[in-house]
C-alpha positions, 0 to 999 in steps of 0.5 A: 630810500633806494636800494644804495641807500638801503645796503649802505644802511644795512652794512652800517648795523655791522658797528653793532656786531655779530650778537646771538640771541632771539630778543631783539629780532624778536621786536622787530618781527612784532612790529612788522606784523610777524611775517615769519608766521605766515611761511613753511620752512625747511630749516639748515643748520650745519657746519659744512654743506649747507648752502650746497644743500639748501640749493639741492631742496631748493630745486627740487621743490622748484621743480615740483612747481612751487614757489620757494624762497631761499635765504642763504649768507653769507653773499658771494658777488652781491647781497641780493644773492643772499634772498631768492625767490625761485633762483632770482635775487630780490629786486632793488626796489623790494629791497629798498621799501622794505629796508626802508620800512624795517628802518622806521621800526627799529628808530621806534625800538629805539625810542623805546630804549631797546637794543639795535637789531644786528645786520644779519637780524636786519636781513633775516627779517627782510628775507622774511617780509619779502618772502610773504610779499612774493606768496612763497610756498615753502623757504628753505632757510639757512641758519647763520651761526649755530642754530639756537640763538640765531635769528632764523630760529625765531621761526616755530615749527619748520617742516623739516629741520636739517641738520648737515656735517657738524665740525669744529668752527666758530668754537669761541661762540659755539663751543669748544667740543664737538657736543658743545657745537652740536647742541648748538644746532640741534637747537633748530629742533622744535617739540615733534618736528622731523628731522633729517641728519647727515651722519655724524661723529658718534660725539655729535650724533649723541647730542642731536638724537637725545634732543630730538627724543627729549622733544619727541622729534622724529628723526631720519639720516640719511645712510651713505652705504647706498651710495653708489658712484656710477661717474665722477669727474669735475662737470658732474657726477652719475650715482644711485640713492636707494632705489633711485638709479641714475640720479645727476649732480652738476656740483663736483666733488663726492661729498656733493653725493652726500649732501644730495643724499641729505636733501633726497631724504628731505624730499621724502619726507615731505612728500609724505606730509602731502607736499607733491614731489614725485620722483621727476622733481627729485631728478630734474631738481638734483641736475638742476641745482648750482651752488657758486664757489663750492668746488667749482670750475673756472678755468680749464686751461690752466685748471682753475677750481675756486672752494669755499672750504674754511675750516679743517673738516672742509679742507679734508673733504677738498683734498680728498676730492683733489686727490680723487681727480688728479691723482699724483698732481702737486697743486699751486693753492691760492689760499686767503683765511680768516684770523680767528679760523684754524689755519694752521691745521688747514694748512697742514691738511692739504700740505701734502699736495701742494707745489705751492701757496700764493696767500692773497688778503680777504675783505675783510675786518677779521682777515689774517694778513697775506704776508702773515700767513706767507710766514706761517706756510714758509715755516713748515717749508713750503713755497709762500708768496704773498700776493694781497691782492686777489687779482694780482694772486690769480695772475701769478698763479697762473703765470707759475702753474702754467697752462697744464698746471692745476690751480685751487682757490680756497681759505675763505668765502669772503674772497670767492667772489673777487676770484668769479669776478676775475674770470667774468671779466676775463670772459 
């Protein structure tokens, strides 16, 4: 099998759906030897911020020389991106073998009768044998969906558990209250472990801190009010955490401060528990950290900023920082979403400073049409113009916005990859 083969095969597992529960991943790690015993985690769950927090503990651990091991999703350009070892992708051959040798296993749980692991079961495991094979220290680990019945929960006893901004998203597995999604993350928190928390809704705080008492789990959030912004613009931010002063992000956005702050608590943390990160880690860490498609800079003539944000919660925060940055400015969107996302309430939350909408189709079998979703912004009389395809969008934006326009690609992180692509080539 080589890395075409390993891939296509991996993407065939998708006939078999997006299914939770822990049983079927739990069979194959068996037969693999348990890789997944053999690592320590720092362990995200989270409905917003947490690949932009994984890349924060990310870098700061790297930075305190050791050797980390990312697992994030979903990919942006490639899925190799998906599993790092200290910022690089795995390799093709890893991938290959190892898929290869995961193949084998599941045509014996097969025989045997037993449920076919899902894709995201299958990646999880190969993360995890790669991560032992590549000797990693520590794994920041991301969850997928939830946190109880993913399949990185599988793991026992995590370092640290972290918990980012909890909102509604995913409600029709999750839940449809914000204590129902709650306790689905809160699921991550094994008896006696350390959590960190990101401030939440009183509703979802509730939930988090009462099963972390029931477990006997120690808690720390983060506390935003020592926060100080010292500089902001779109290349970076300056600002003060506690008595850490003068600490630099390259990630744009002041939600970015908050989910430094997360991951600065995290470090902590674990520098109490006797891993060696001192106070230079956590700076050059921070400085260090980049995070694609999060609020990022593509283009500056016109201003070109690309944006993962897919739930409501998201696109608060992007307006928020829109609005921060250019004060009084209409914005021409490029806007793909998800059918089973609410985009309506997207819609009307970032509505207020939009020139107009270029709807563009997502990659994807859950994708809402463009011209659907043209109709759905034209009824609350707003410009609409459904471009389908994402290279065609960017070009008639930037054609409409002009070279002193401002131009924000957002809705869904399956097509953030297509936008980087049109500025790769472009440069």
């Amino acid at each position: 099998m080589d890395h075409i083969e390993a891939l296509e095969y991996i993407r065939e597992s998708l006939k078999f759906g997006s299914i939770l529960g822990l049983e079927r991943i739990e069979g194959l790690l068996e037969r693999m030897d348990n890789p997944h015993r053999k690592l320590k985690y720092v362990h995200v769950a989270g409905t917003n911020g947490k690949g932009s927090t994984v890349a924060f503990i990310s870098s700061i651990l790297m930075s305190a020389g050791y050797r980390v091991g990312t697992y994030t999703s979903p990919s942006i350009e490639r899925f190799n991106e998906r599993i790092r070892v200290n910022g690089e992708d795995i390799e093709n051959e890893a991938l290959a073998r190892i898929t290869s040798d995961i193949s084998d296993h599941i045509e014996s749980m097969e025989s045997e009768g037993l449920e076919n692991p899902t894709e995201f079961e299958i990646t999880t495991a190969l993360a995890f044998q790669y991560f032992v094979d590549k000797a990693c220290d520590m794994v920041v680990l991301e969850v997928g969906l939830g946190g109880r019945l993913d399949s990185t929960n599988v793991i026992e006893s995590p370092e640290v558990c972290v918990i980012t901004t909890i909102d509604y998203d995913h409600m029709e597995i999750l839940g449809n209250t914000l204590s129902q999604i709650a306790s689905e993350k809160a699921g991550i928190i094994k008896p006696g472990s350390d959590v960190v928390l990101y401030p939440q809704d009183e509703e979802a705080e509730e939930v988090i801190l009462s099963k972390a008492e029931s477990l006997g789990a120690r808690v720390r959030k983060a506390d935003f009010d020592f926060i100080h912004v010292i500089s902001s613009d779109i290349f970076s931010q300056s600002f003060n955490y506690k008595d850490l002063s003068g600490l630099t992000i390259r990630l744009a956005g002041l939600h970015q401060t908050r989910n430094a702050s997360v991951a600065i608590e995290a470090a902590m943390l674990l520098k109490e528990k006797g891993w060696a990160i001192d106070e230079d880690a956590i700076r050059r860490g921070l400085e260090s950290a980049r995070w694609p498609g999060r609020f990022e800079l593509l283009s500056e003539e016109p201003i070109f900023i690309a944006d993962g944000a897919h739930n409501s919660q998201g696109v608060k925060i992007l307006r928020e920082n829109l609005e921060q940055l250019f004060p009084d400015r209409k914005i021409t969107f490029i806007m793909g979403v998800l059918a089973d996302k609410d985009y309506s309430e997207m819609i009307s939350e970032i509505a207020p400073i939009a020139q107009r909408f270029i709807t563009v189709d997502v990659d994807n079998k859950r994708a809402l049409p463009s011209e659907e979703l043209a109709d759905i912004i034209e009824e609350m009389d707003i410009e609409a113009i459904a471009a389908h395809d994402v290279h065609a969008g960017i070009r008639l934006a930037m054609l409409l916005a002009g070279s002193d326009g401002i131009i924000c690609s957002f809705g869904s992180l399956y097509y953030v990859g297509k936008v980087r692509e049109y500025f790769n080539e472009a440069t």
